[in-house]
C-alpha positions in Angstrom: 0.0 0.0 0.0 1.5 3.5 -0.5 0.6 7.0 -0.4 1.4 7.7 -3.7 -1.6 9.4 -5.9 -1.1 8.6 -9.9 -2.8 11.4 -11.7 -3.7 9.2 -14.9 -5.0 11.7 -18.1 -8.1 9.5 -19.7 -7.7 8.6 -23.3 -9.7 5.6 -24.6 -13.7 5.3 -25.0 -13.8 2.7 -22.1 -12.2 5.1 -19.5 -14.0 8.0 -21.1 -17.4 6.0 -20.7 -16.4 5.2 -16.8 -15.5 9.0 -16.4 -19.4 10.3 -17.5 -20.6 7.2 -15.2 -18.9 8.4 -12.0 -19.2 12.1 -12.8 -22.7 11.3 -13.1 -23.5 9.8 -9.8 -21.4 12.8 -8.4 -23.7 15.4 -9.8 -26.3 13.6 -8.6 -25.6 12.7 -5.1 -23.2 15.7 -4.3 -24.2 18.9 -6.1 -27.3 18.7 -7.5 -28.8 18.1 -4.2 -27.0 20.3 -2.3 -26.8 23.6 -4.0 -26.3 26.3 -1.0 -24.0 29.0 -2.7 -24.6 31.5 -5.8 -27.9 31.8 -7.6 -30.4 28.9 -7.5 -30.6 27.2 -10.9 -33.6 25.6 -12.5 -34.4 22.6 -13.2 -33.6 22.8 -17.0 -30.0 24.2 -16.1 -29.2 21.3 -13.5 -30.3 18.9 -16.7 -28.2 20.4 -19.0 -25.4 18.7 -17.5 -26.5 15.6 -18.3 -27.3 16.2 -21.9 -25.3 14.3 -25.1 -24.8 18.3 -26.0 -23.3 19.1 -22.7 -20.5 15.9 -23.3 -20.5 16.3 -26.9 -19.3 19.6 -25.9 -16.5 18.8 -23.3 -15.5 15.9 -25.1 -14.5 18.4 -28.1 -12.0 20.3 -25.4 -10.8 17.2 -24.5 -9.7 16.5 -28.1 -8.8 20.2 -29.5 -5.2 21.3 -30.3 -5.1 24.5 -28.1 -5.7 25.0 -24.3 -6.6 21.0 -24.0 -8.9 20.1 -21.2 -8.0 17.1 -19.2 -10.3 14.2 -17.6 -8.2 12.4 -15.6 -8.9 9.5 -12.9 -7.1 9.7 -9.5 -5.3 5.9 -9.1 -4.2 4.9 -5.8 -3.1 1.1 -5.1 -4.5 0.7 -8.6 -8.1 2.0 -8.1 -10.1 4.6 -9.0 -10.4 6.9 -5.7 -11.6 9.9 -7.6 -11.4 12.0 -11.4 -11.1 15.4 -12.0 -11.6 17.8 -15.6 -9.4 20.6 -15.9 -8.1 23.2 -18.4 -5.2 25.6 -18.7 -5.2 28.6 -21.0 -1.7 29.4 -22.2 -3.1 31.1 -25.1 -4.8 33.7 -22.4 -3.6 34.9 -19.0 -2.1 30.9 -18.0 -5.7 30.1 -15.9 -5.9 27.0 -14.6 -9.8 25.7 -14.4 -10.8 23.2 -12.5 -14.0 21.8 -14.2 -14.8 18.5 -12.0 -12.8 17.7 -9.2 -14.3 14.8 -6.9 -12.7 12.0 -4.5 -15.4 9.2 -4.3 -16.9 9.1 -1.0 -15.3 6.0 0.3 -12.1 7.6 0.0 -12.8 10.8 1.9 -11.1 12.7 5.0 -8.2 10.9 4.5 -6.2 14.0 3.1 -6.3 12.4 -0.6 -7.9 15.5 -1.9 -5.2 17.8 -0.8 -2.9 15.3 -2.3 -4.8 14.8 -6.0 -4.8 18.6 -5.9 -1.1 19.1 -5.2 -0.2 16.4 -7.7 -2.1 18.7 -10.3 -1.0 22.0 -9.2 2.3 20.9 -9.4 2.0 19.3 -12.4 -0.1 22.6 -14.5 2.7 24.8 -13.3 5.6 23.5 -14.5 3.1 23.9 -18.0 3.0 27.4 -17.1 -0.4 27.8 -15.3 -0.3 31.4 -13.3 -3.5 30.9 -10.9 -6.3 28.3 -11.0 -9.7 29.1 -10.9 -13.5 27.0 -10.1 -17.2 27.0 -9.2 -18.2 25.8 -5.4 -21.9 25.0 -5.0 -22.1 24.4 -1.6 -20.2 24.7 2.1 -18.2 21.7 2.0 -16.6 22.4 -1.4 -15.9 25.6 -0.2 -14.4 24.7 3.3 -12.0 21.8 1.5 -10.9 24.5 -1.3 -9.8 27.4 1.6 -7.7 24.9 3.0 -5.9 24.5 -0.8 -5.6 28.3 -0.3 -8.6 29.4 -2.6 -10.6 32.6 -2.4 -14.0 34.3 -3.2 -13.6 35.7 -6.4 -17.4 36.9 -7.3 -19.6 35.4 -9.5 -19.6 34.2 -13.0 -22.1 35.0 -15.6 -24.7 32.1 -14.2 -24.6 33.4 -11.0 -22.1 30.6 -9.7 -20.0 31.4 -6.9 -16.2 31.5 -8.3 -13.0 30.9 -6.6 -9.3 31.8 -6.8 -5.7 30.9 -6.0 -2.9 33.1 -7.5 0.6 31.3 -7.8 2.3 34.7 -7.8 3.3 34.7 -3.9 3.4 30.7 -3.9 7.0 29.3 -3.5 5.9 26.2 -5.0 5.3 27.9 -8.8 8.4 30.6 -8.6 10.5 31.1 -11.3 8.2 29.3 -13.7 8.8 26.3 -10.9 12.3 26.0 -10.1 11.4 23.0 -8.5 10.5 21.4 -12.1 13.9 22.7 -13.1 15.9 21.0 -10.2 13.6 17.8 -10.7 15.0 17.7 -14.6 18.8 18.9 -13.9 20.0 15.4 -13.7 18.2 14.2 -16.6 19.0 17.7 -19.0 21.6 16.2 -20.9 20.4 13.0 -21.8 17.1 14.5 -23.3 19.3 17.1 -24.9 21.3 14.5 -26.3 18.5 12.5 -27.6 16.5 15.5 -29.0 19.6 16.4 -31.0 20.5 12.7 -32.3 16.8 12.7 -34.1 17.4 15.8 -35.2 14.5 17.2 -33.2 12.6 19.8 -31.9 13.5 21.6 -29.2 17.6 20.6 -29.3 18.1 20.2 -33.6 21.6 21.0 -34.3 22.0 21.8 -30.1 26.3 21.0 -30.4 26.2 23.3 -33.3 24.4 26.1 -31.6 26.8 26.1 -28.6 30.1 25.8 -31.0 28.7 28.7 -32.9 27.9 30.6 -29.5 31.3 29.9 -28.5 33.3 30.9 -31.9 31.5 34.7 -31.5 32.0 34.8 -28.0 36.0 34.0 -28.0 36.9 36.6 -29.7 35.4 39.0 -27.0 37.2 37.2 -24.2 37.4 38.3 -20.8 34.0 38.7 -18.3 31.3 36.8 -19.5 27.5 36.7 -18.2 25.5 33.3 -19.2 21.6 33.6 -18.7 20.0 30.0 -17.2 23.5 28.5 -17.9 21.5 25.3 -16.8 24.3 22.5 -16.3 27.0 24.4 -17.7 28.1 22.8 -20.9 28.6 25.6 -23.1 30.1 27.7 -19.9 32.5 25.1 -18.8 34.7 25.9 -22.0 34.4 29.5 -21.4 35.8 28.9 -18.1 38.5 26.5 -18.5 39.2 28.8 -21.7 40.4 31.5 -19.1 37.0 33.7 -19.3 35.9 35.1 -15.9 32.2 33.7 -15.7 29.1 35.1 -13.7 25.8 32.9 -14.6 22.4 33.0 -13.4 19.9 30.7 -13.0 16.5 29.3 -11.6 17.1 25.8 -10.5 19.5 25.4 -7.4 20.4 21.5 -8.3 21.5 23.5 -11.5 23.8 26.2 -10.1 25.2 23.4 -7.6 25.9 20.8 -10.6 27.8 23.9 -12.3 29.4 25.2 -9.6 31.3 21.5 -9.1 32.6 22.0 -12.4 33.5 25.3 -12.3 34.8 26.6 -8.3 35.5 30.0 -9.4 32.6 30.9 -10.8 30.0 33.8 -9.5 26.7 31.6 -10.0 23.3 33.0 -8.5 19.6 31.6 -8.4 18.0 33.9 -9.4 14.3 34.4 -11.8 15.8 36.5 -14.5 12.2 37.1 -15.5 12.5 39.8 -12.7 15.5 41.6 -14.2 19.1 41.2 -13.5 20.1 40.4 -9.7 22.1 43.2 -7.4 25.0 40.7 -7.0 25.8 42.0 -10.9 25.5 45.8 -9.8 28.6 47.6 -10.9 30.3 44.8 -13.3 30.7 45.4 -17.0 30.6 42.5 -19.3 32.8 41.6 -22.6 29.9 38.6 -23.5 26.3 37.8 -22.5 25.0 35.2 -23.5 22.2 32.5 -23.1 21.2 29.2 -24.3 17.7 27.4 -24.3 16.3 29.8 -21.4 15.0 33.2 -23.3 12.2 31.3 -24.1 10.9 32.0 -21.1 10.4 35.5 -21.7 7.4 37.2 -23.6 8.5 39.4 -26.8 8.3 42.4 -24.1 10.1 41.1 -21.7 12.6 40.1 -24.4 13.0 43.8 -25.2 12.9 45.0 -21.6 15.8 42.3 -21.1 17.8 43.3 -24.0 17.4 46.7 -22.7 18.7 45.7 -18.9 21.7 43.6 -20.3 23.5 46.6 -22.6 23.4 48.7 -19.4 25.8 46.0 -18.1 27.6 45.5 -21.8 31.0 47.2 -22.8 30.9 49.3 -25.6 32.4 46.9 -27.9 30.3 44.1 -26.1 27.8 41.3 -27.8 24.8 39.6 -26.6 24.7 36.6 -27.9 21.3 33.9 -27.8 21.1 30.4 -29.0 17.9 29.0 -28.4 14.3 27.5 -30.8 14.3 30.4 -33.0 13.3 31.2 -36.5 13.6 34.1 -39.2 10.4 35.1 -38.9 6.4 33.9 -38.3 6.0 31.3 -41.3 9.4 29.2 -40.6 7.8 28.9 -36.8 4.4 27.7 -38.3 6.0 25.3 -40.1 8.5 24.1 -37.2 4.6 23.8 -35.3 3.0 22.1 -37.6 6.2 19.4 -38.1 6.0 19.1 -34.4 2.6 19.7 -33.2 3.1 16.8 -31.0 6.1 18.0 -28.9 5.7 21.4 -29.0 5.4 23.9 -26.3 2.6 26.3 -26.4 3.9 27.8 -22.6 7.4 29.1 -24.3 7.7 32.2 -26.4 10.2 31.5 -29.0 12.8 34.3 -30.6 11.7 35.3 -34.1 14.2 37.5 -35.7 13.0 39.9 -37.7 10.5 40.9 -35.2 13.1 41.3 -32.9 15.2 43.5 -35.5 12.3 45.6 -36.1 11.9 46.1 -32.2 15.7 47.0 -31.2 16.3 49.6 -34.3 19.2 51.2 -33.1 21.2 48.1 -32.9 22.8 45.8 -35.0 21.2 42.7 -34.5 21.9 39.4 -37.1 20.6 35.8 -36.8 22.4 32.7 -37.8 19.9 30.0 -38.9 21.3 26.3 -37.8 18.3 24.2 -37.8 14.6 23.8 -39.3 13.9 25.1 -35.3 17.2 26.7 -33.9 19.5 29.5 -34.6 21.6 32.1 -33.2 20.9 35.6 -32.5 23.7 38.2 -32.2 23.3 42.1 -31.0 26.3 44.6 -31.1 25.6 48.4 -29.7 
């Protein structure tokens, strides 16, 4: 027996079919009958959610491209103990909402509620998810989702009552999860590795990006800046190369796996999406560079980055960033459309000539290297 919750996403008819049965006999026995908060609804509008149309309807988000919604069953000791329906919209502000969410009634006050939701939480925002969002209908929903740190958030358009829980303050999602970061920092180079063997999306011609990085950045030798340096591959030859090296990052396993390899090093945890830390006040780089992390950035915060780093760049300085990148829009769509599988709606990939048309007063050139990776350089 162990405590262990498997969060299992539904995917064949048979498990769908046992999801509507359950989520049936939930309405029925838990909400339905017990309707204590919001607006009262009528009898039509309780039926509607067991219409064809209404699971015609769901089943459609289940299946679409974009902002998926997820039926999944909690599994403990190989049952069933509960399902839940959820949906994350990257393409909007990174709400997570939590459609169904249900431990069967055997399995309650045991604590496997708080434990289904942290495995989700956890799991939406290493995705990306930026707060999550639901309906309570009655007192005892609304007790058991306070103690998960929700809040009254008003009413929707039906009258329901709606809740909220921002990630902003929570340690657990800061710096788009540093915990997922530490979690895959022993694993990084082997998917890196095997992404770049198949000649894949997101690490296609990876060696190639870093050998080009470090041809432009040798000839500016001297102090060098790297930007989520991760587990110090492309930094490791800067340093043994004689280059003095500061680095920043958001996983600590990550800056202790460099550090190891590199003693002298200035390396900080820090969430560059919040600027540049105070430890760098005062030091002027020859070379800042950054591989596979300024996809974490938006196309403003790109800018307002760029901006940030040349206060810190020597006059005859270069910023230099190797990452999934693209000339422009249409090479992107393609890269998506090759890889619609894989790819990663959360990131925000560099596309070039936006980015020239953005930063006018500099001289900025990109160095295509794969179908989805490339090099971007910018001089003052």
């Amino acid at each position: 027996m162990t405590d262990k919750i498997i969060i299992k996403r539904i995917k064949s008819e048979e498990e769908l079919s046992k999801f509507w049965e359950i989520r049936d006999q939930y309405m029925l026995e838990d909400i339905i009958p017990n309707c204590e908060l919001g607006e009262l609804r009528s009898e039509e509008d309780k039926g509607w959610f067991f219409l064809d149309e209404y699971c015609n309807h769901m089943e459609k988000l289940f299946r679409r491209k974009q902002d998926t919604a997820n039926p999944v069953f909690f599994i403990k000791d190989d049952n069933i103990i509960g399902f839940a329906s959820y949906c994350t919209y990257f393409s909007e502000d990174g709400k997570c909402f939590i459609i169904d969410f249900c431990i069967l009634s055997q399995y309650r006050n045991q604590g496997l509620g708080t434990k289904a939701f942290q495995e989700i939480s956890e799991k939406e925002i290493k995705r990306g998810a930026r707060y999550f969002a639901l309906n309570v209908y009655n007192n005892r929903n609304k007790n058991f989702w306070e103690k998960q740190g929700f809040k009254f958030d008003g009413q929707d358009e039906y009258g329901s009552v709606l809740m909220r829980k921002d990630m902003s303050g929570d340690s657990s999602a800061k710096l788009l999860d540093s915990r997922g970061f530490d979690l895959w920092s022993e694993g990084y180079d082997k998917d890196v590795e095997i992404s770049e063997q198949n000649n894949q999306y997101p690490f296609a011609a990876y060696e190639e990006v870093l050998n080009t990085i470090y041809n432009k950045v040798h000839k500016h030798k001297g102090v060098i800046l790297d930007i989520g340096f991760g587990t110090g591959t492309l930094t490791r030859r800067l340093y043994d190369n004689g280059n003095k090296i500061y680095g920043i990052d958001f996983s600590k396993k990550m800056v202790q796996i460099s550090q190891k390899k590199m003693p002298e090093a200035k390396l900080i945890q820090f969430d560059f999406t919040k600027g540049l830390p105070k430890e760098l006040d005062g030091v002027m780089f020859d070379s800042v560079i950054s591989t596979y992390a300024i996809h974490h950035l938006t196309d403003e915060q790109k800018i307002s980055c760029i901006n940030e780093i040349l206060q810190y760049l020597k006059g005859d300085g270069v910023i230099v960033f190797g990452d999934v990148s693209f000339k422009n829009k249409y090479e992107m769509i393609m890269a998506k459309e090759k890889d619609k599988d894989l790819w990663d709606d959360t990131e925000h990939y560099l596309i070039a000539d936006e980015i020239m048309k953005l930063l006018p007063d500099l001289k900025v050139d990109f160095e295509k290297l794969s179908y989805c990776s490339g090099v971007l350089t910018i001089k003052k």
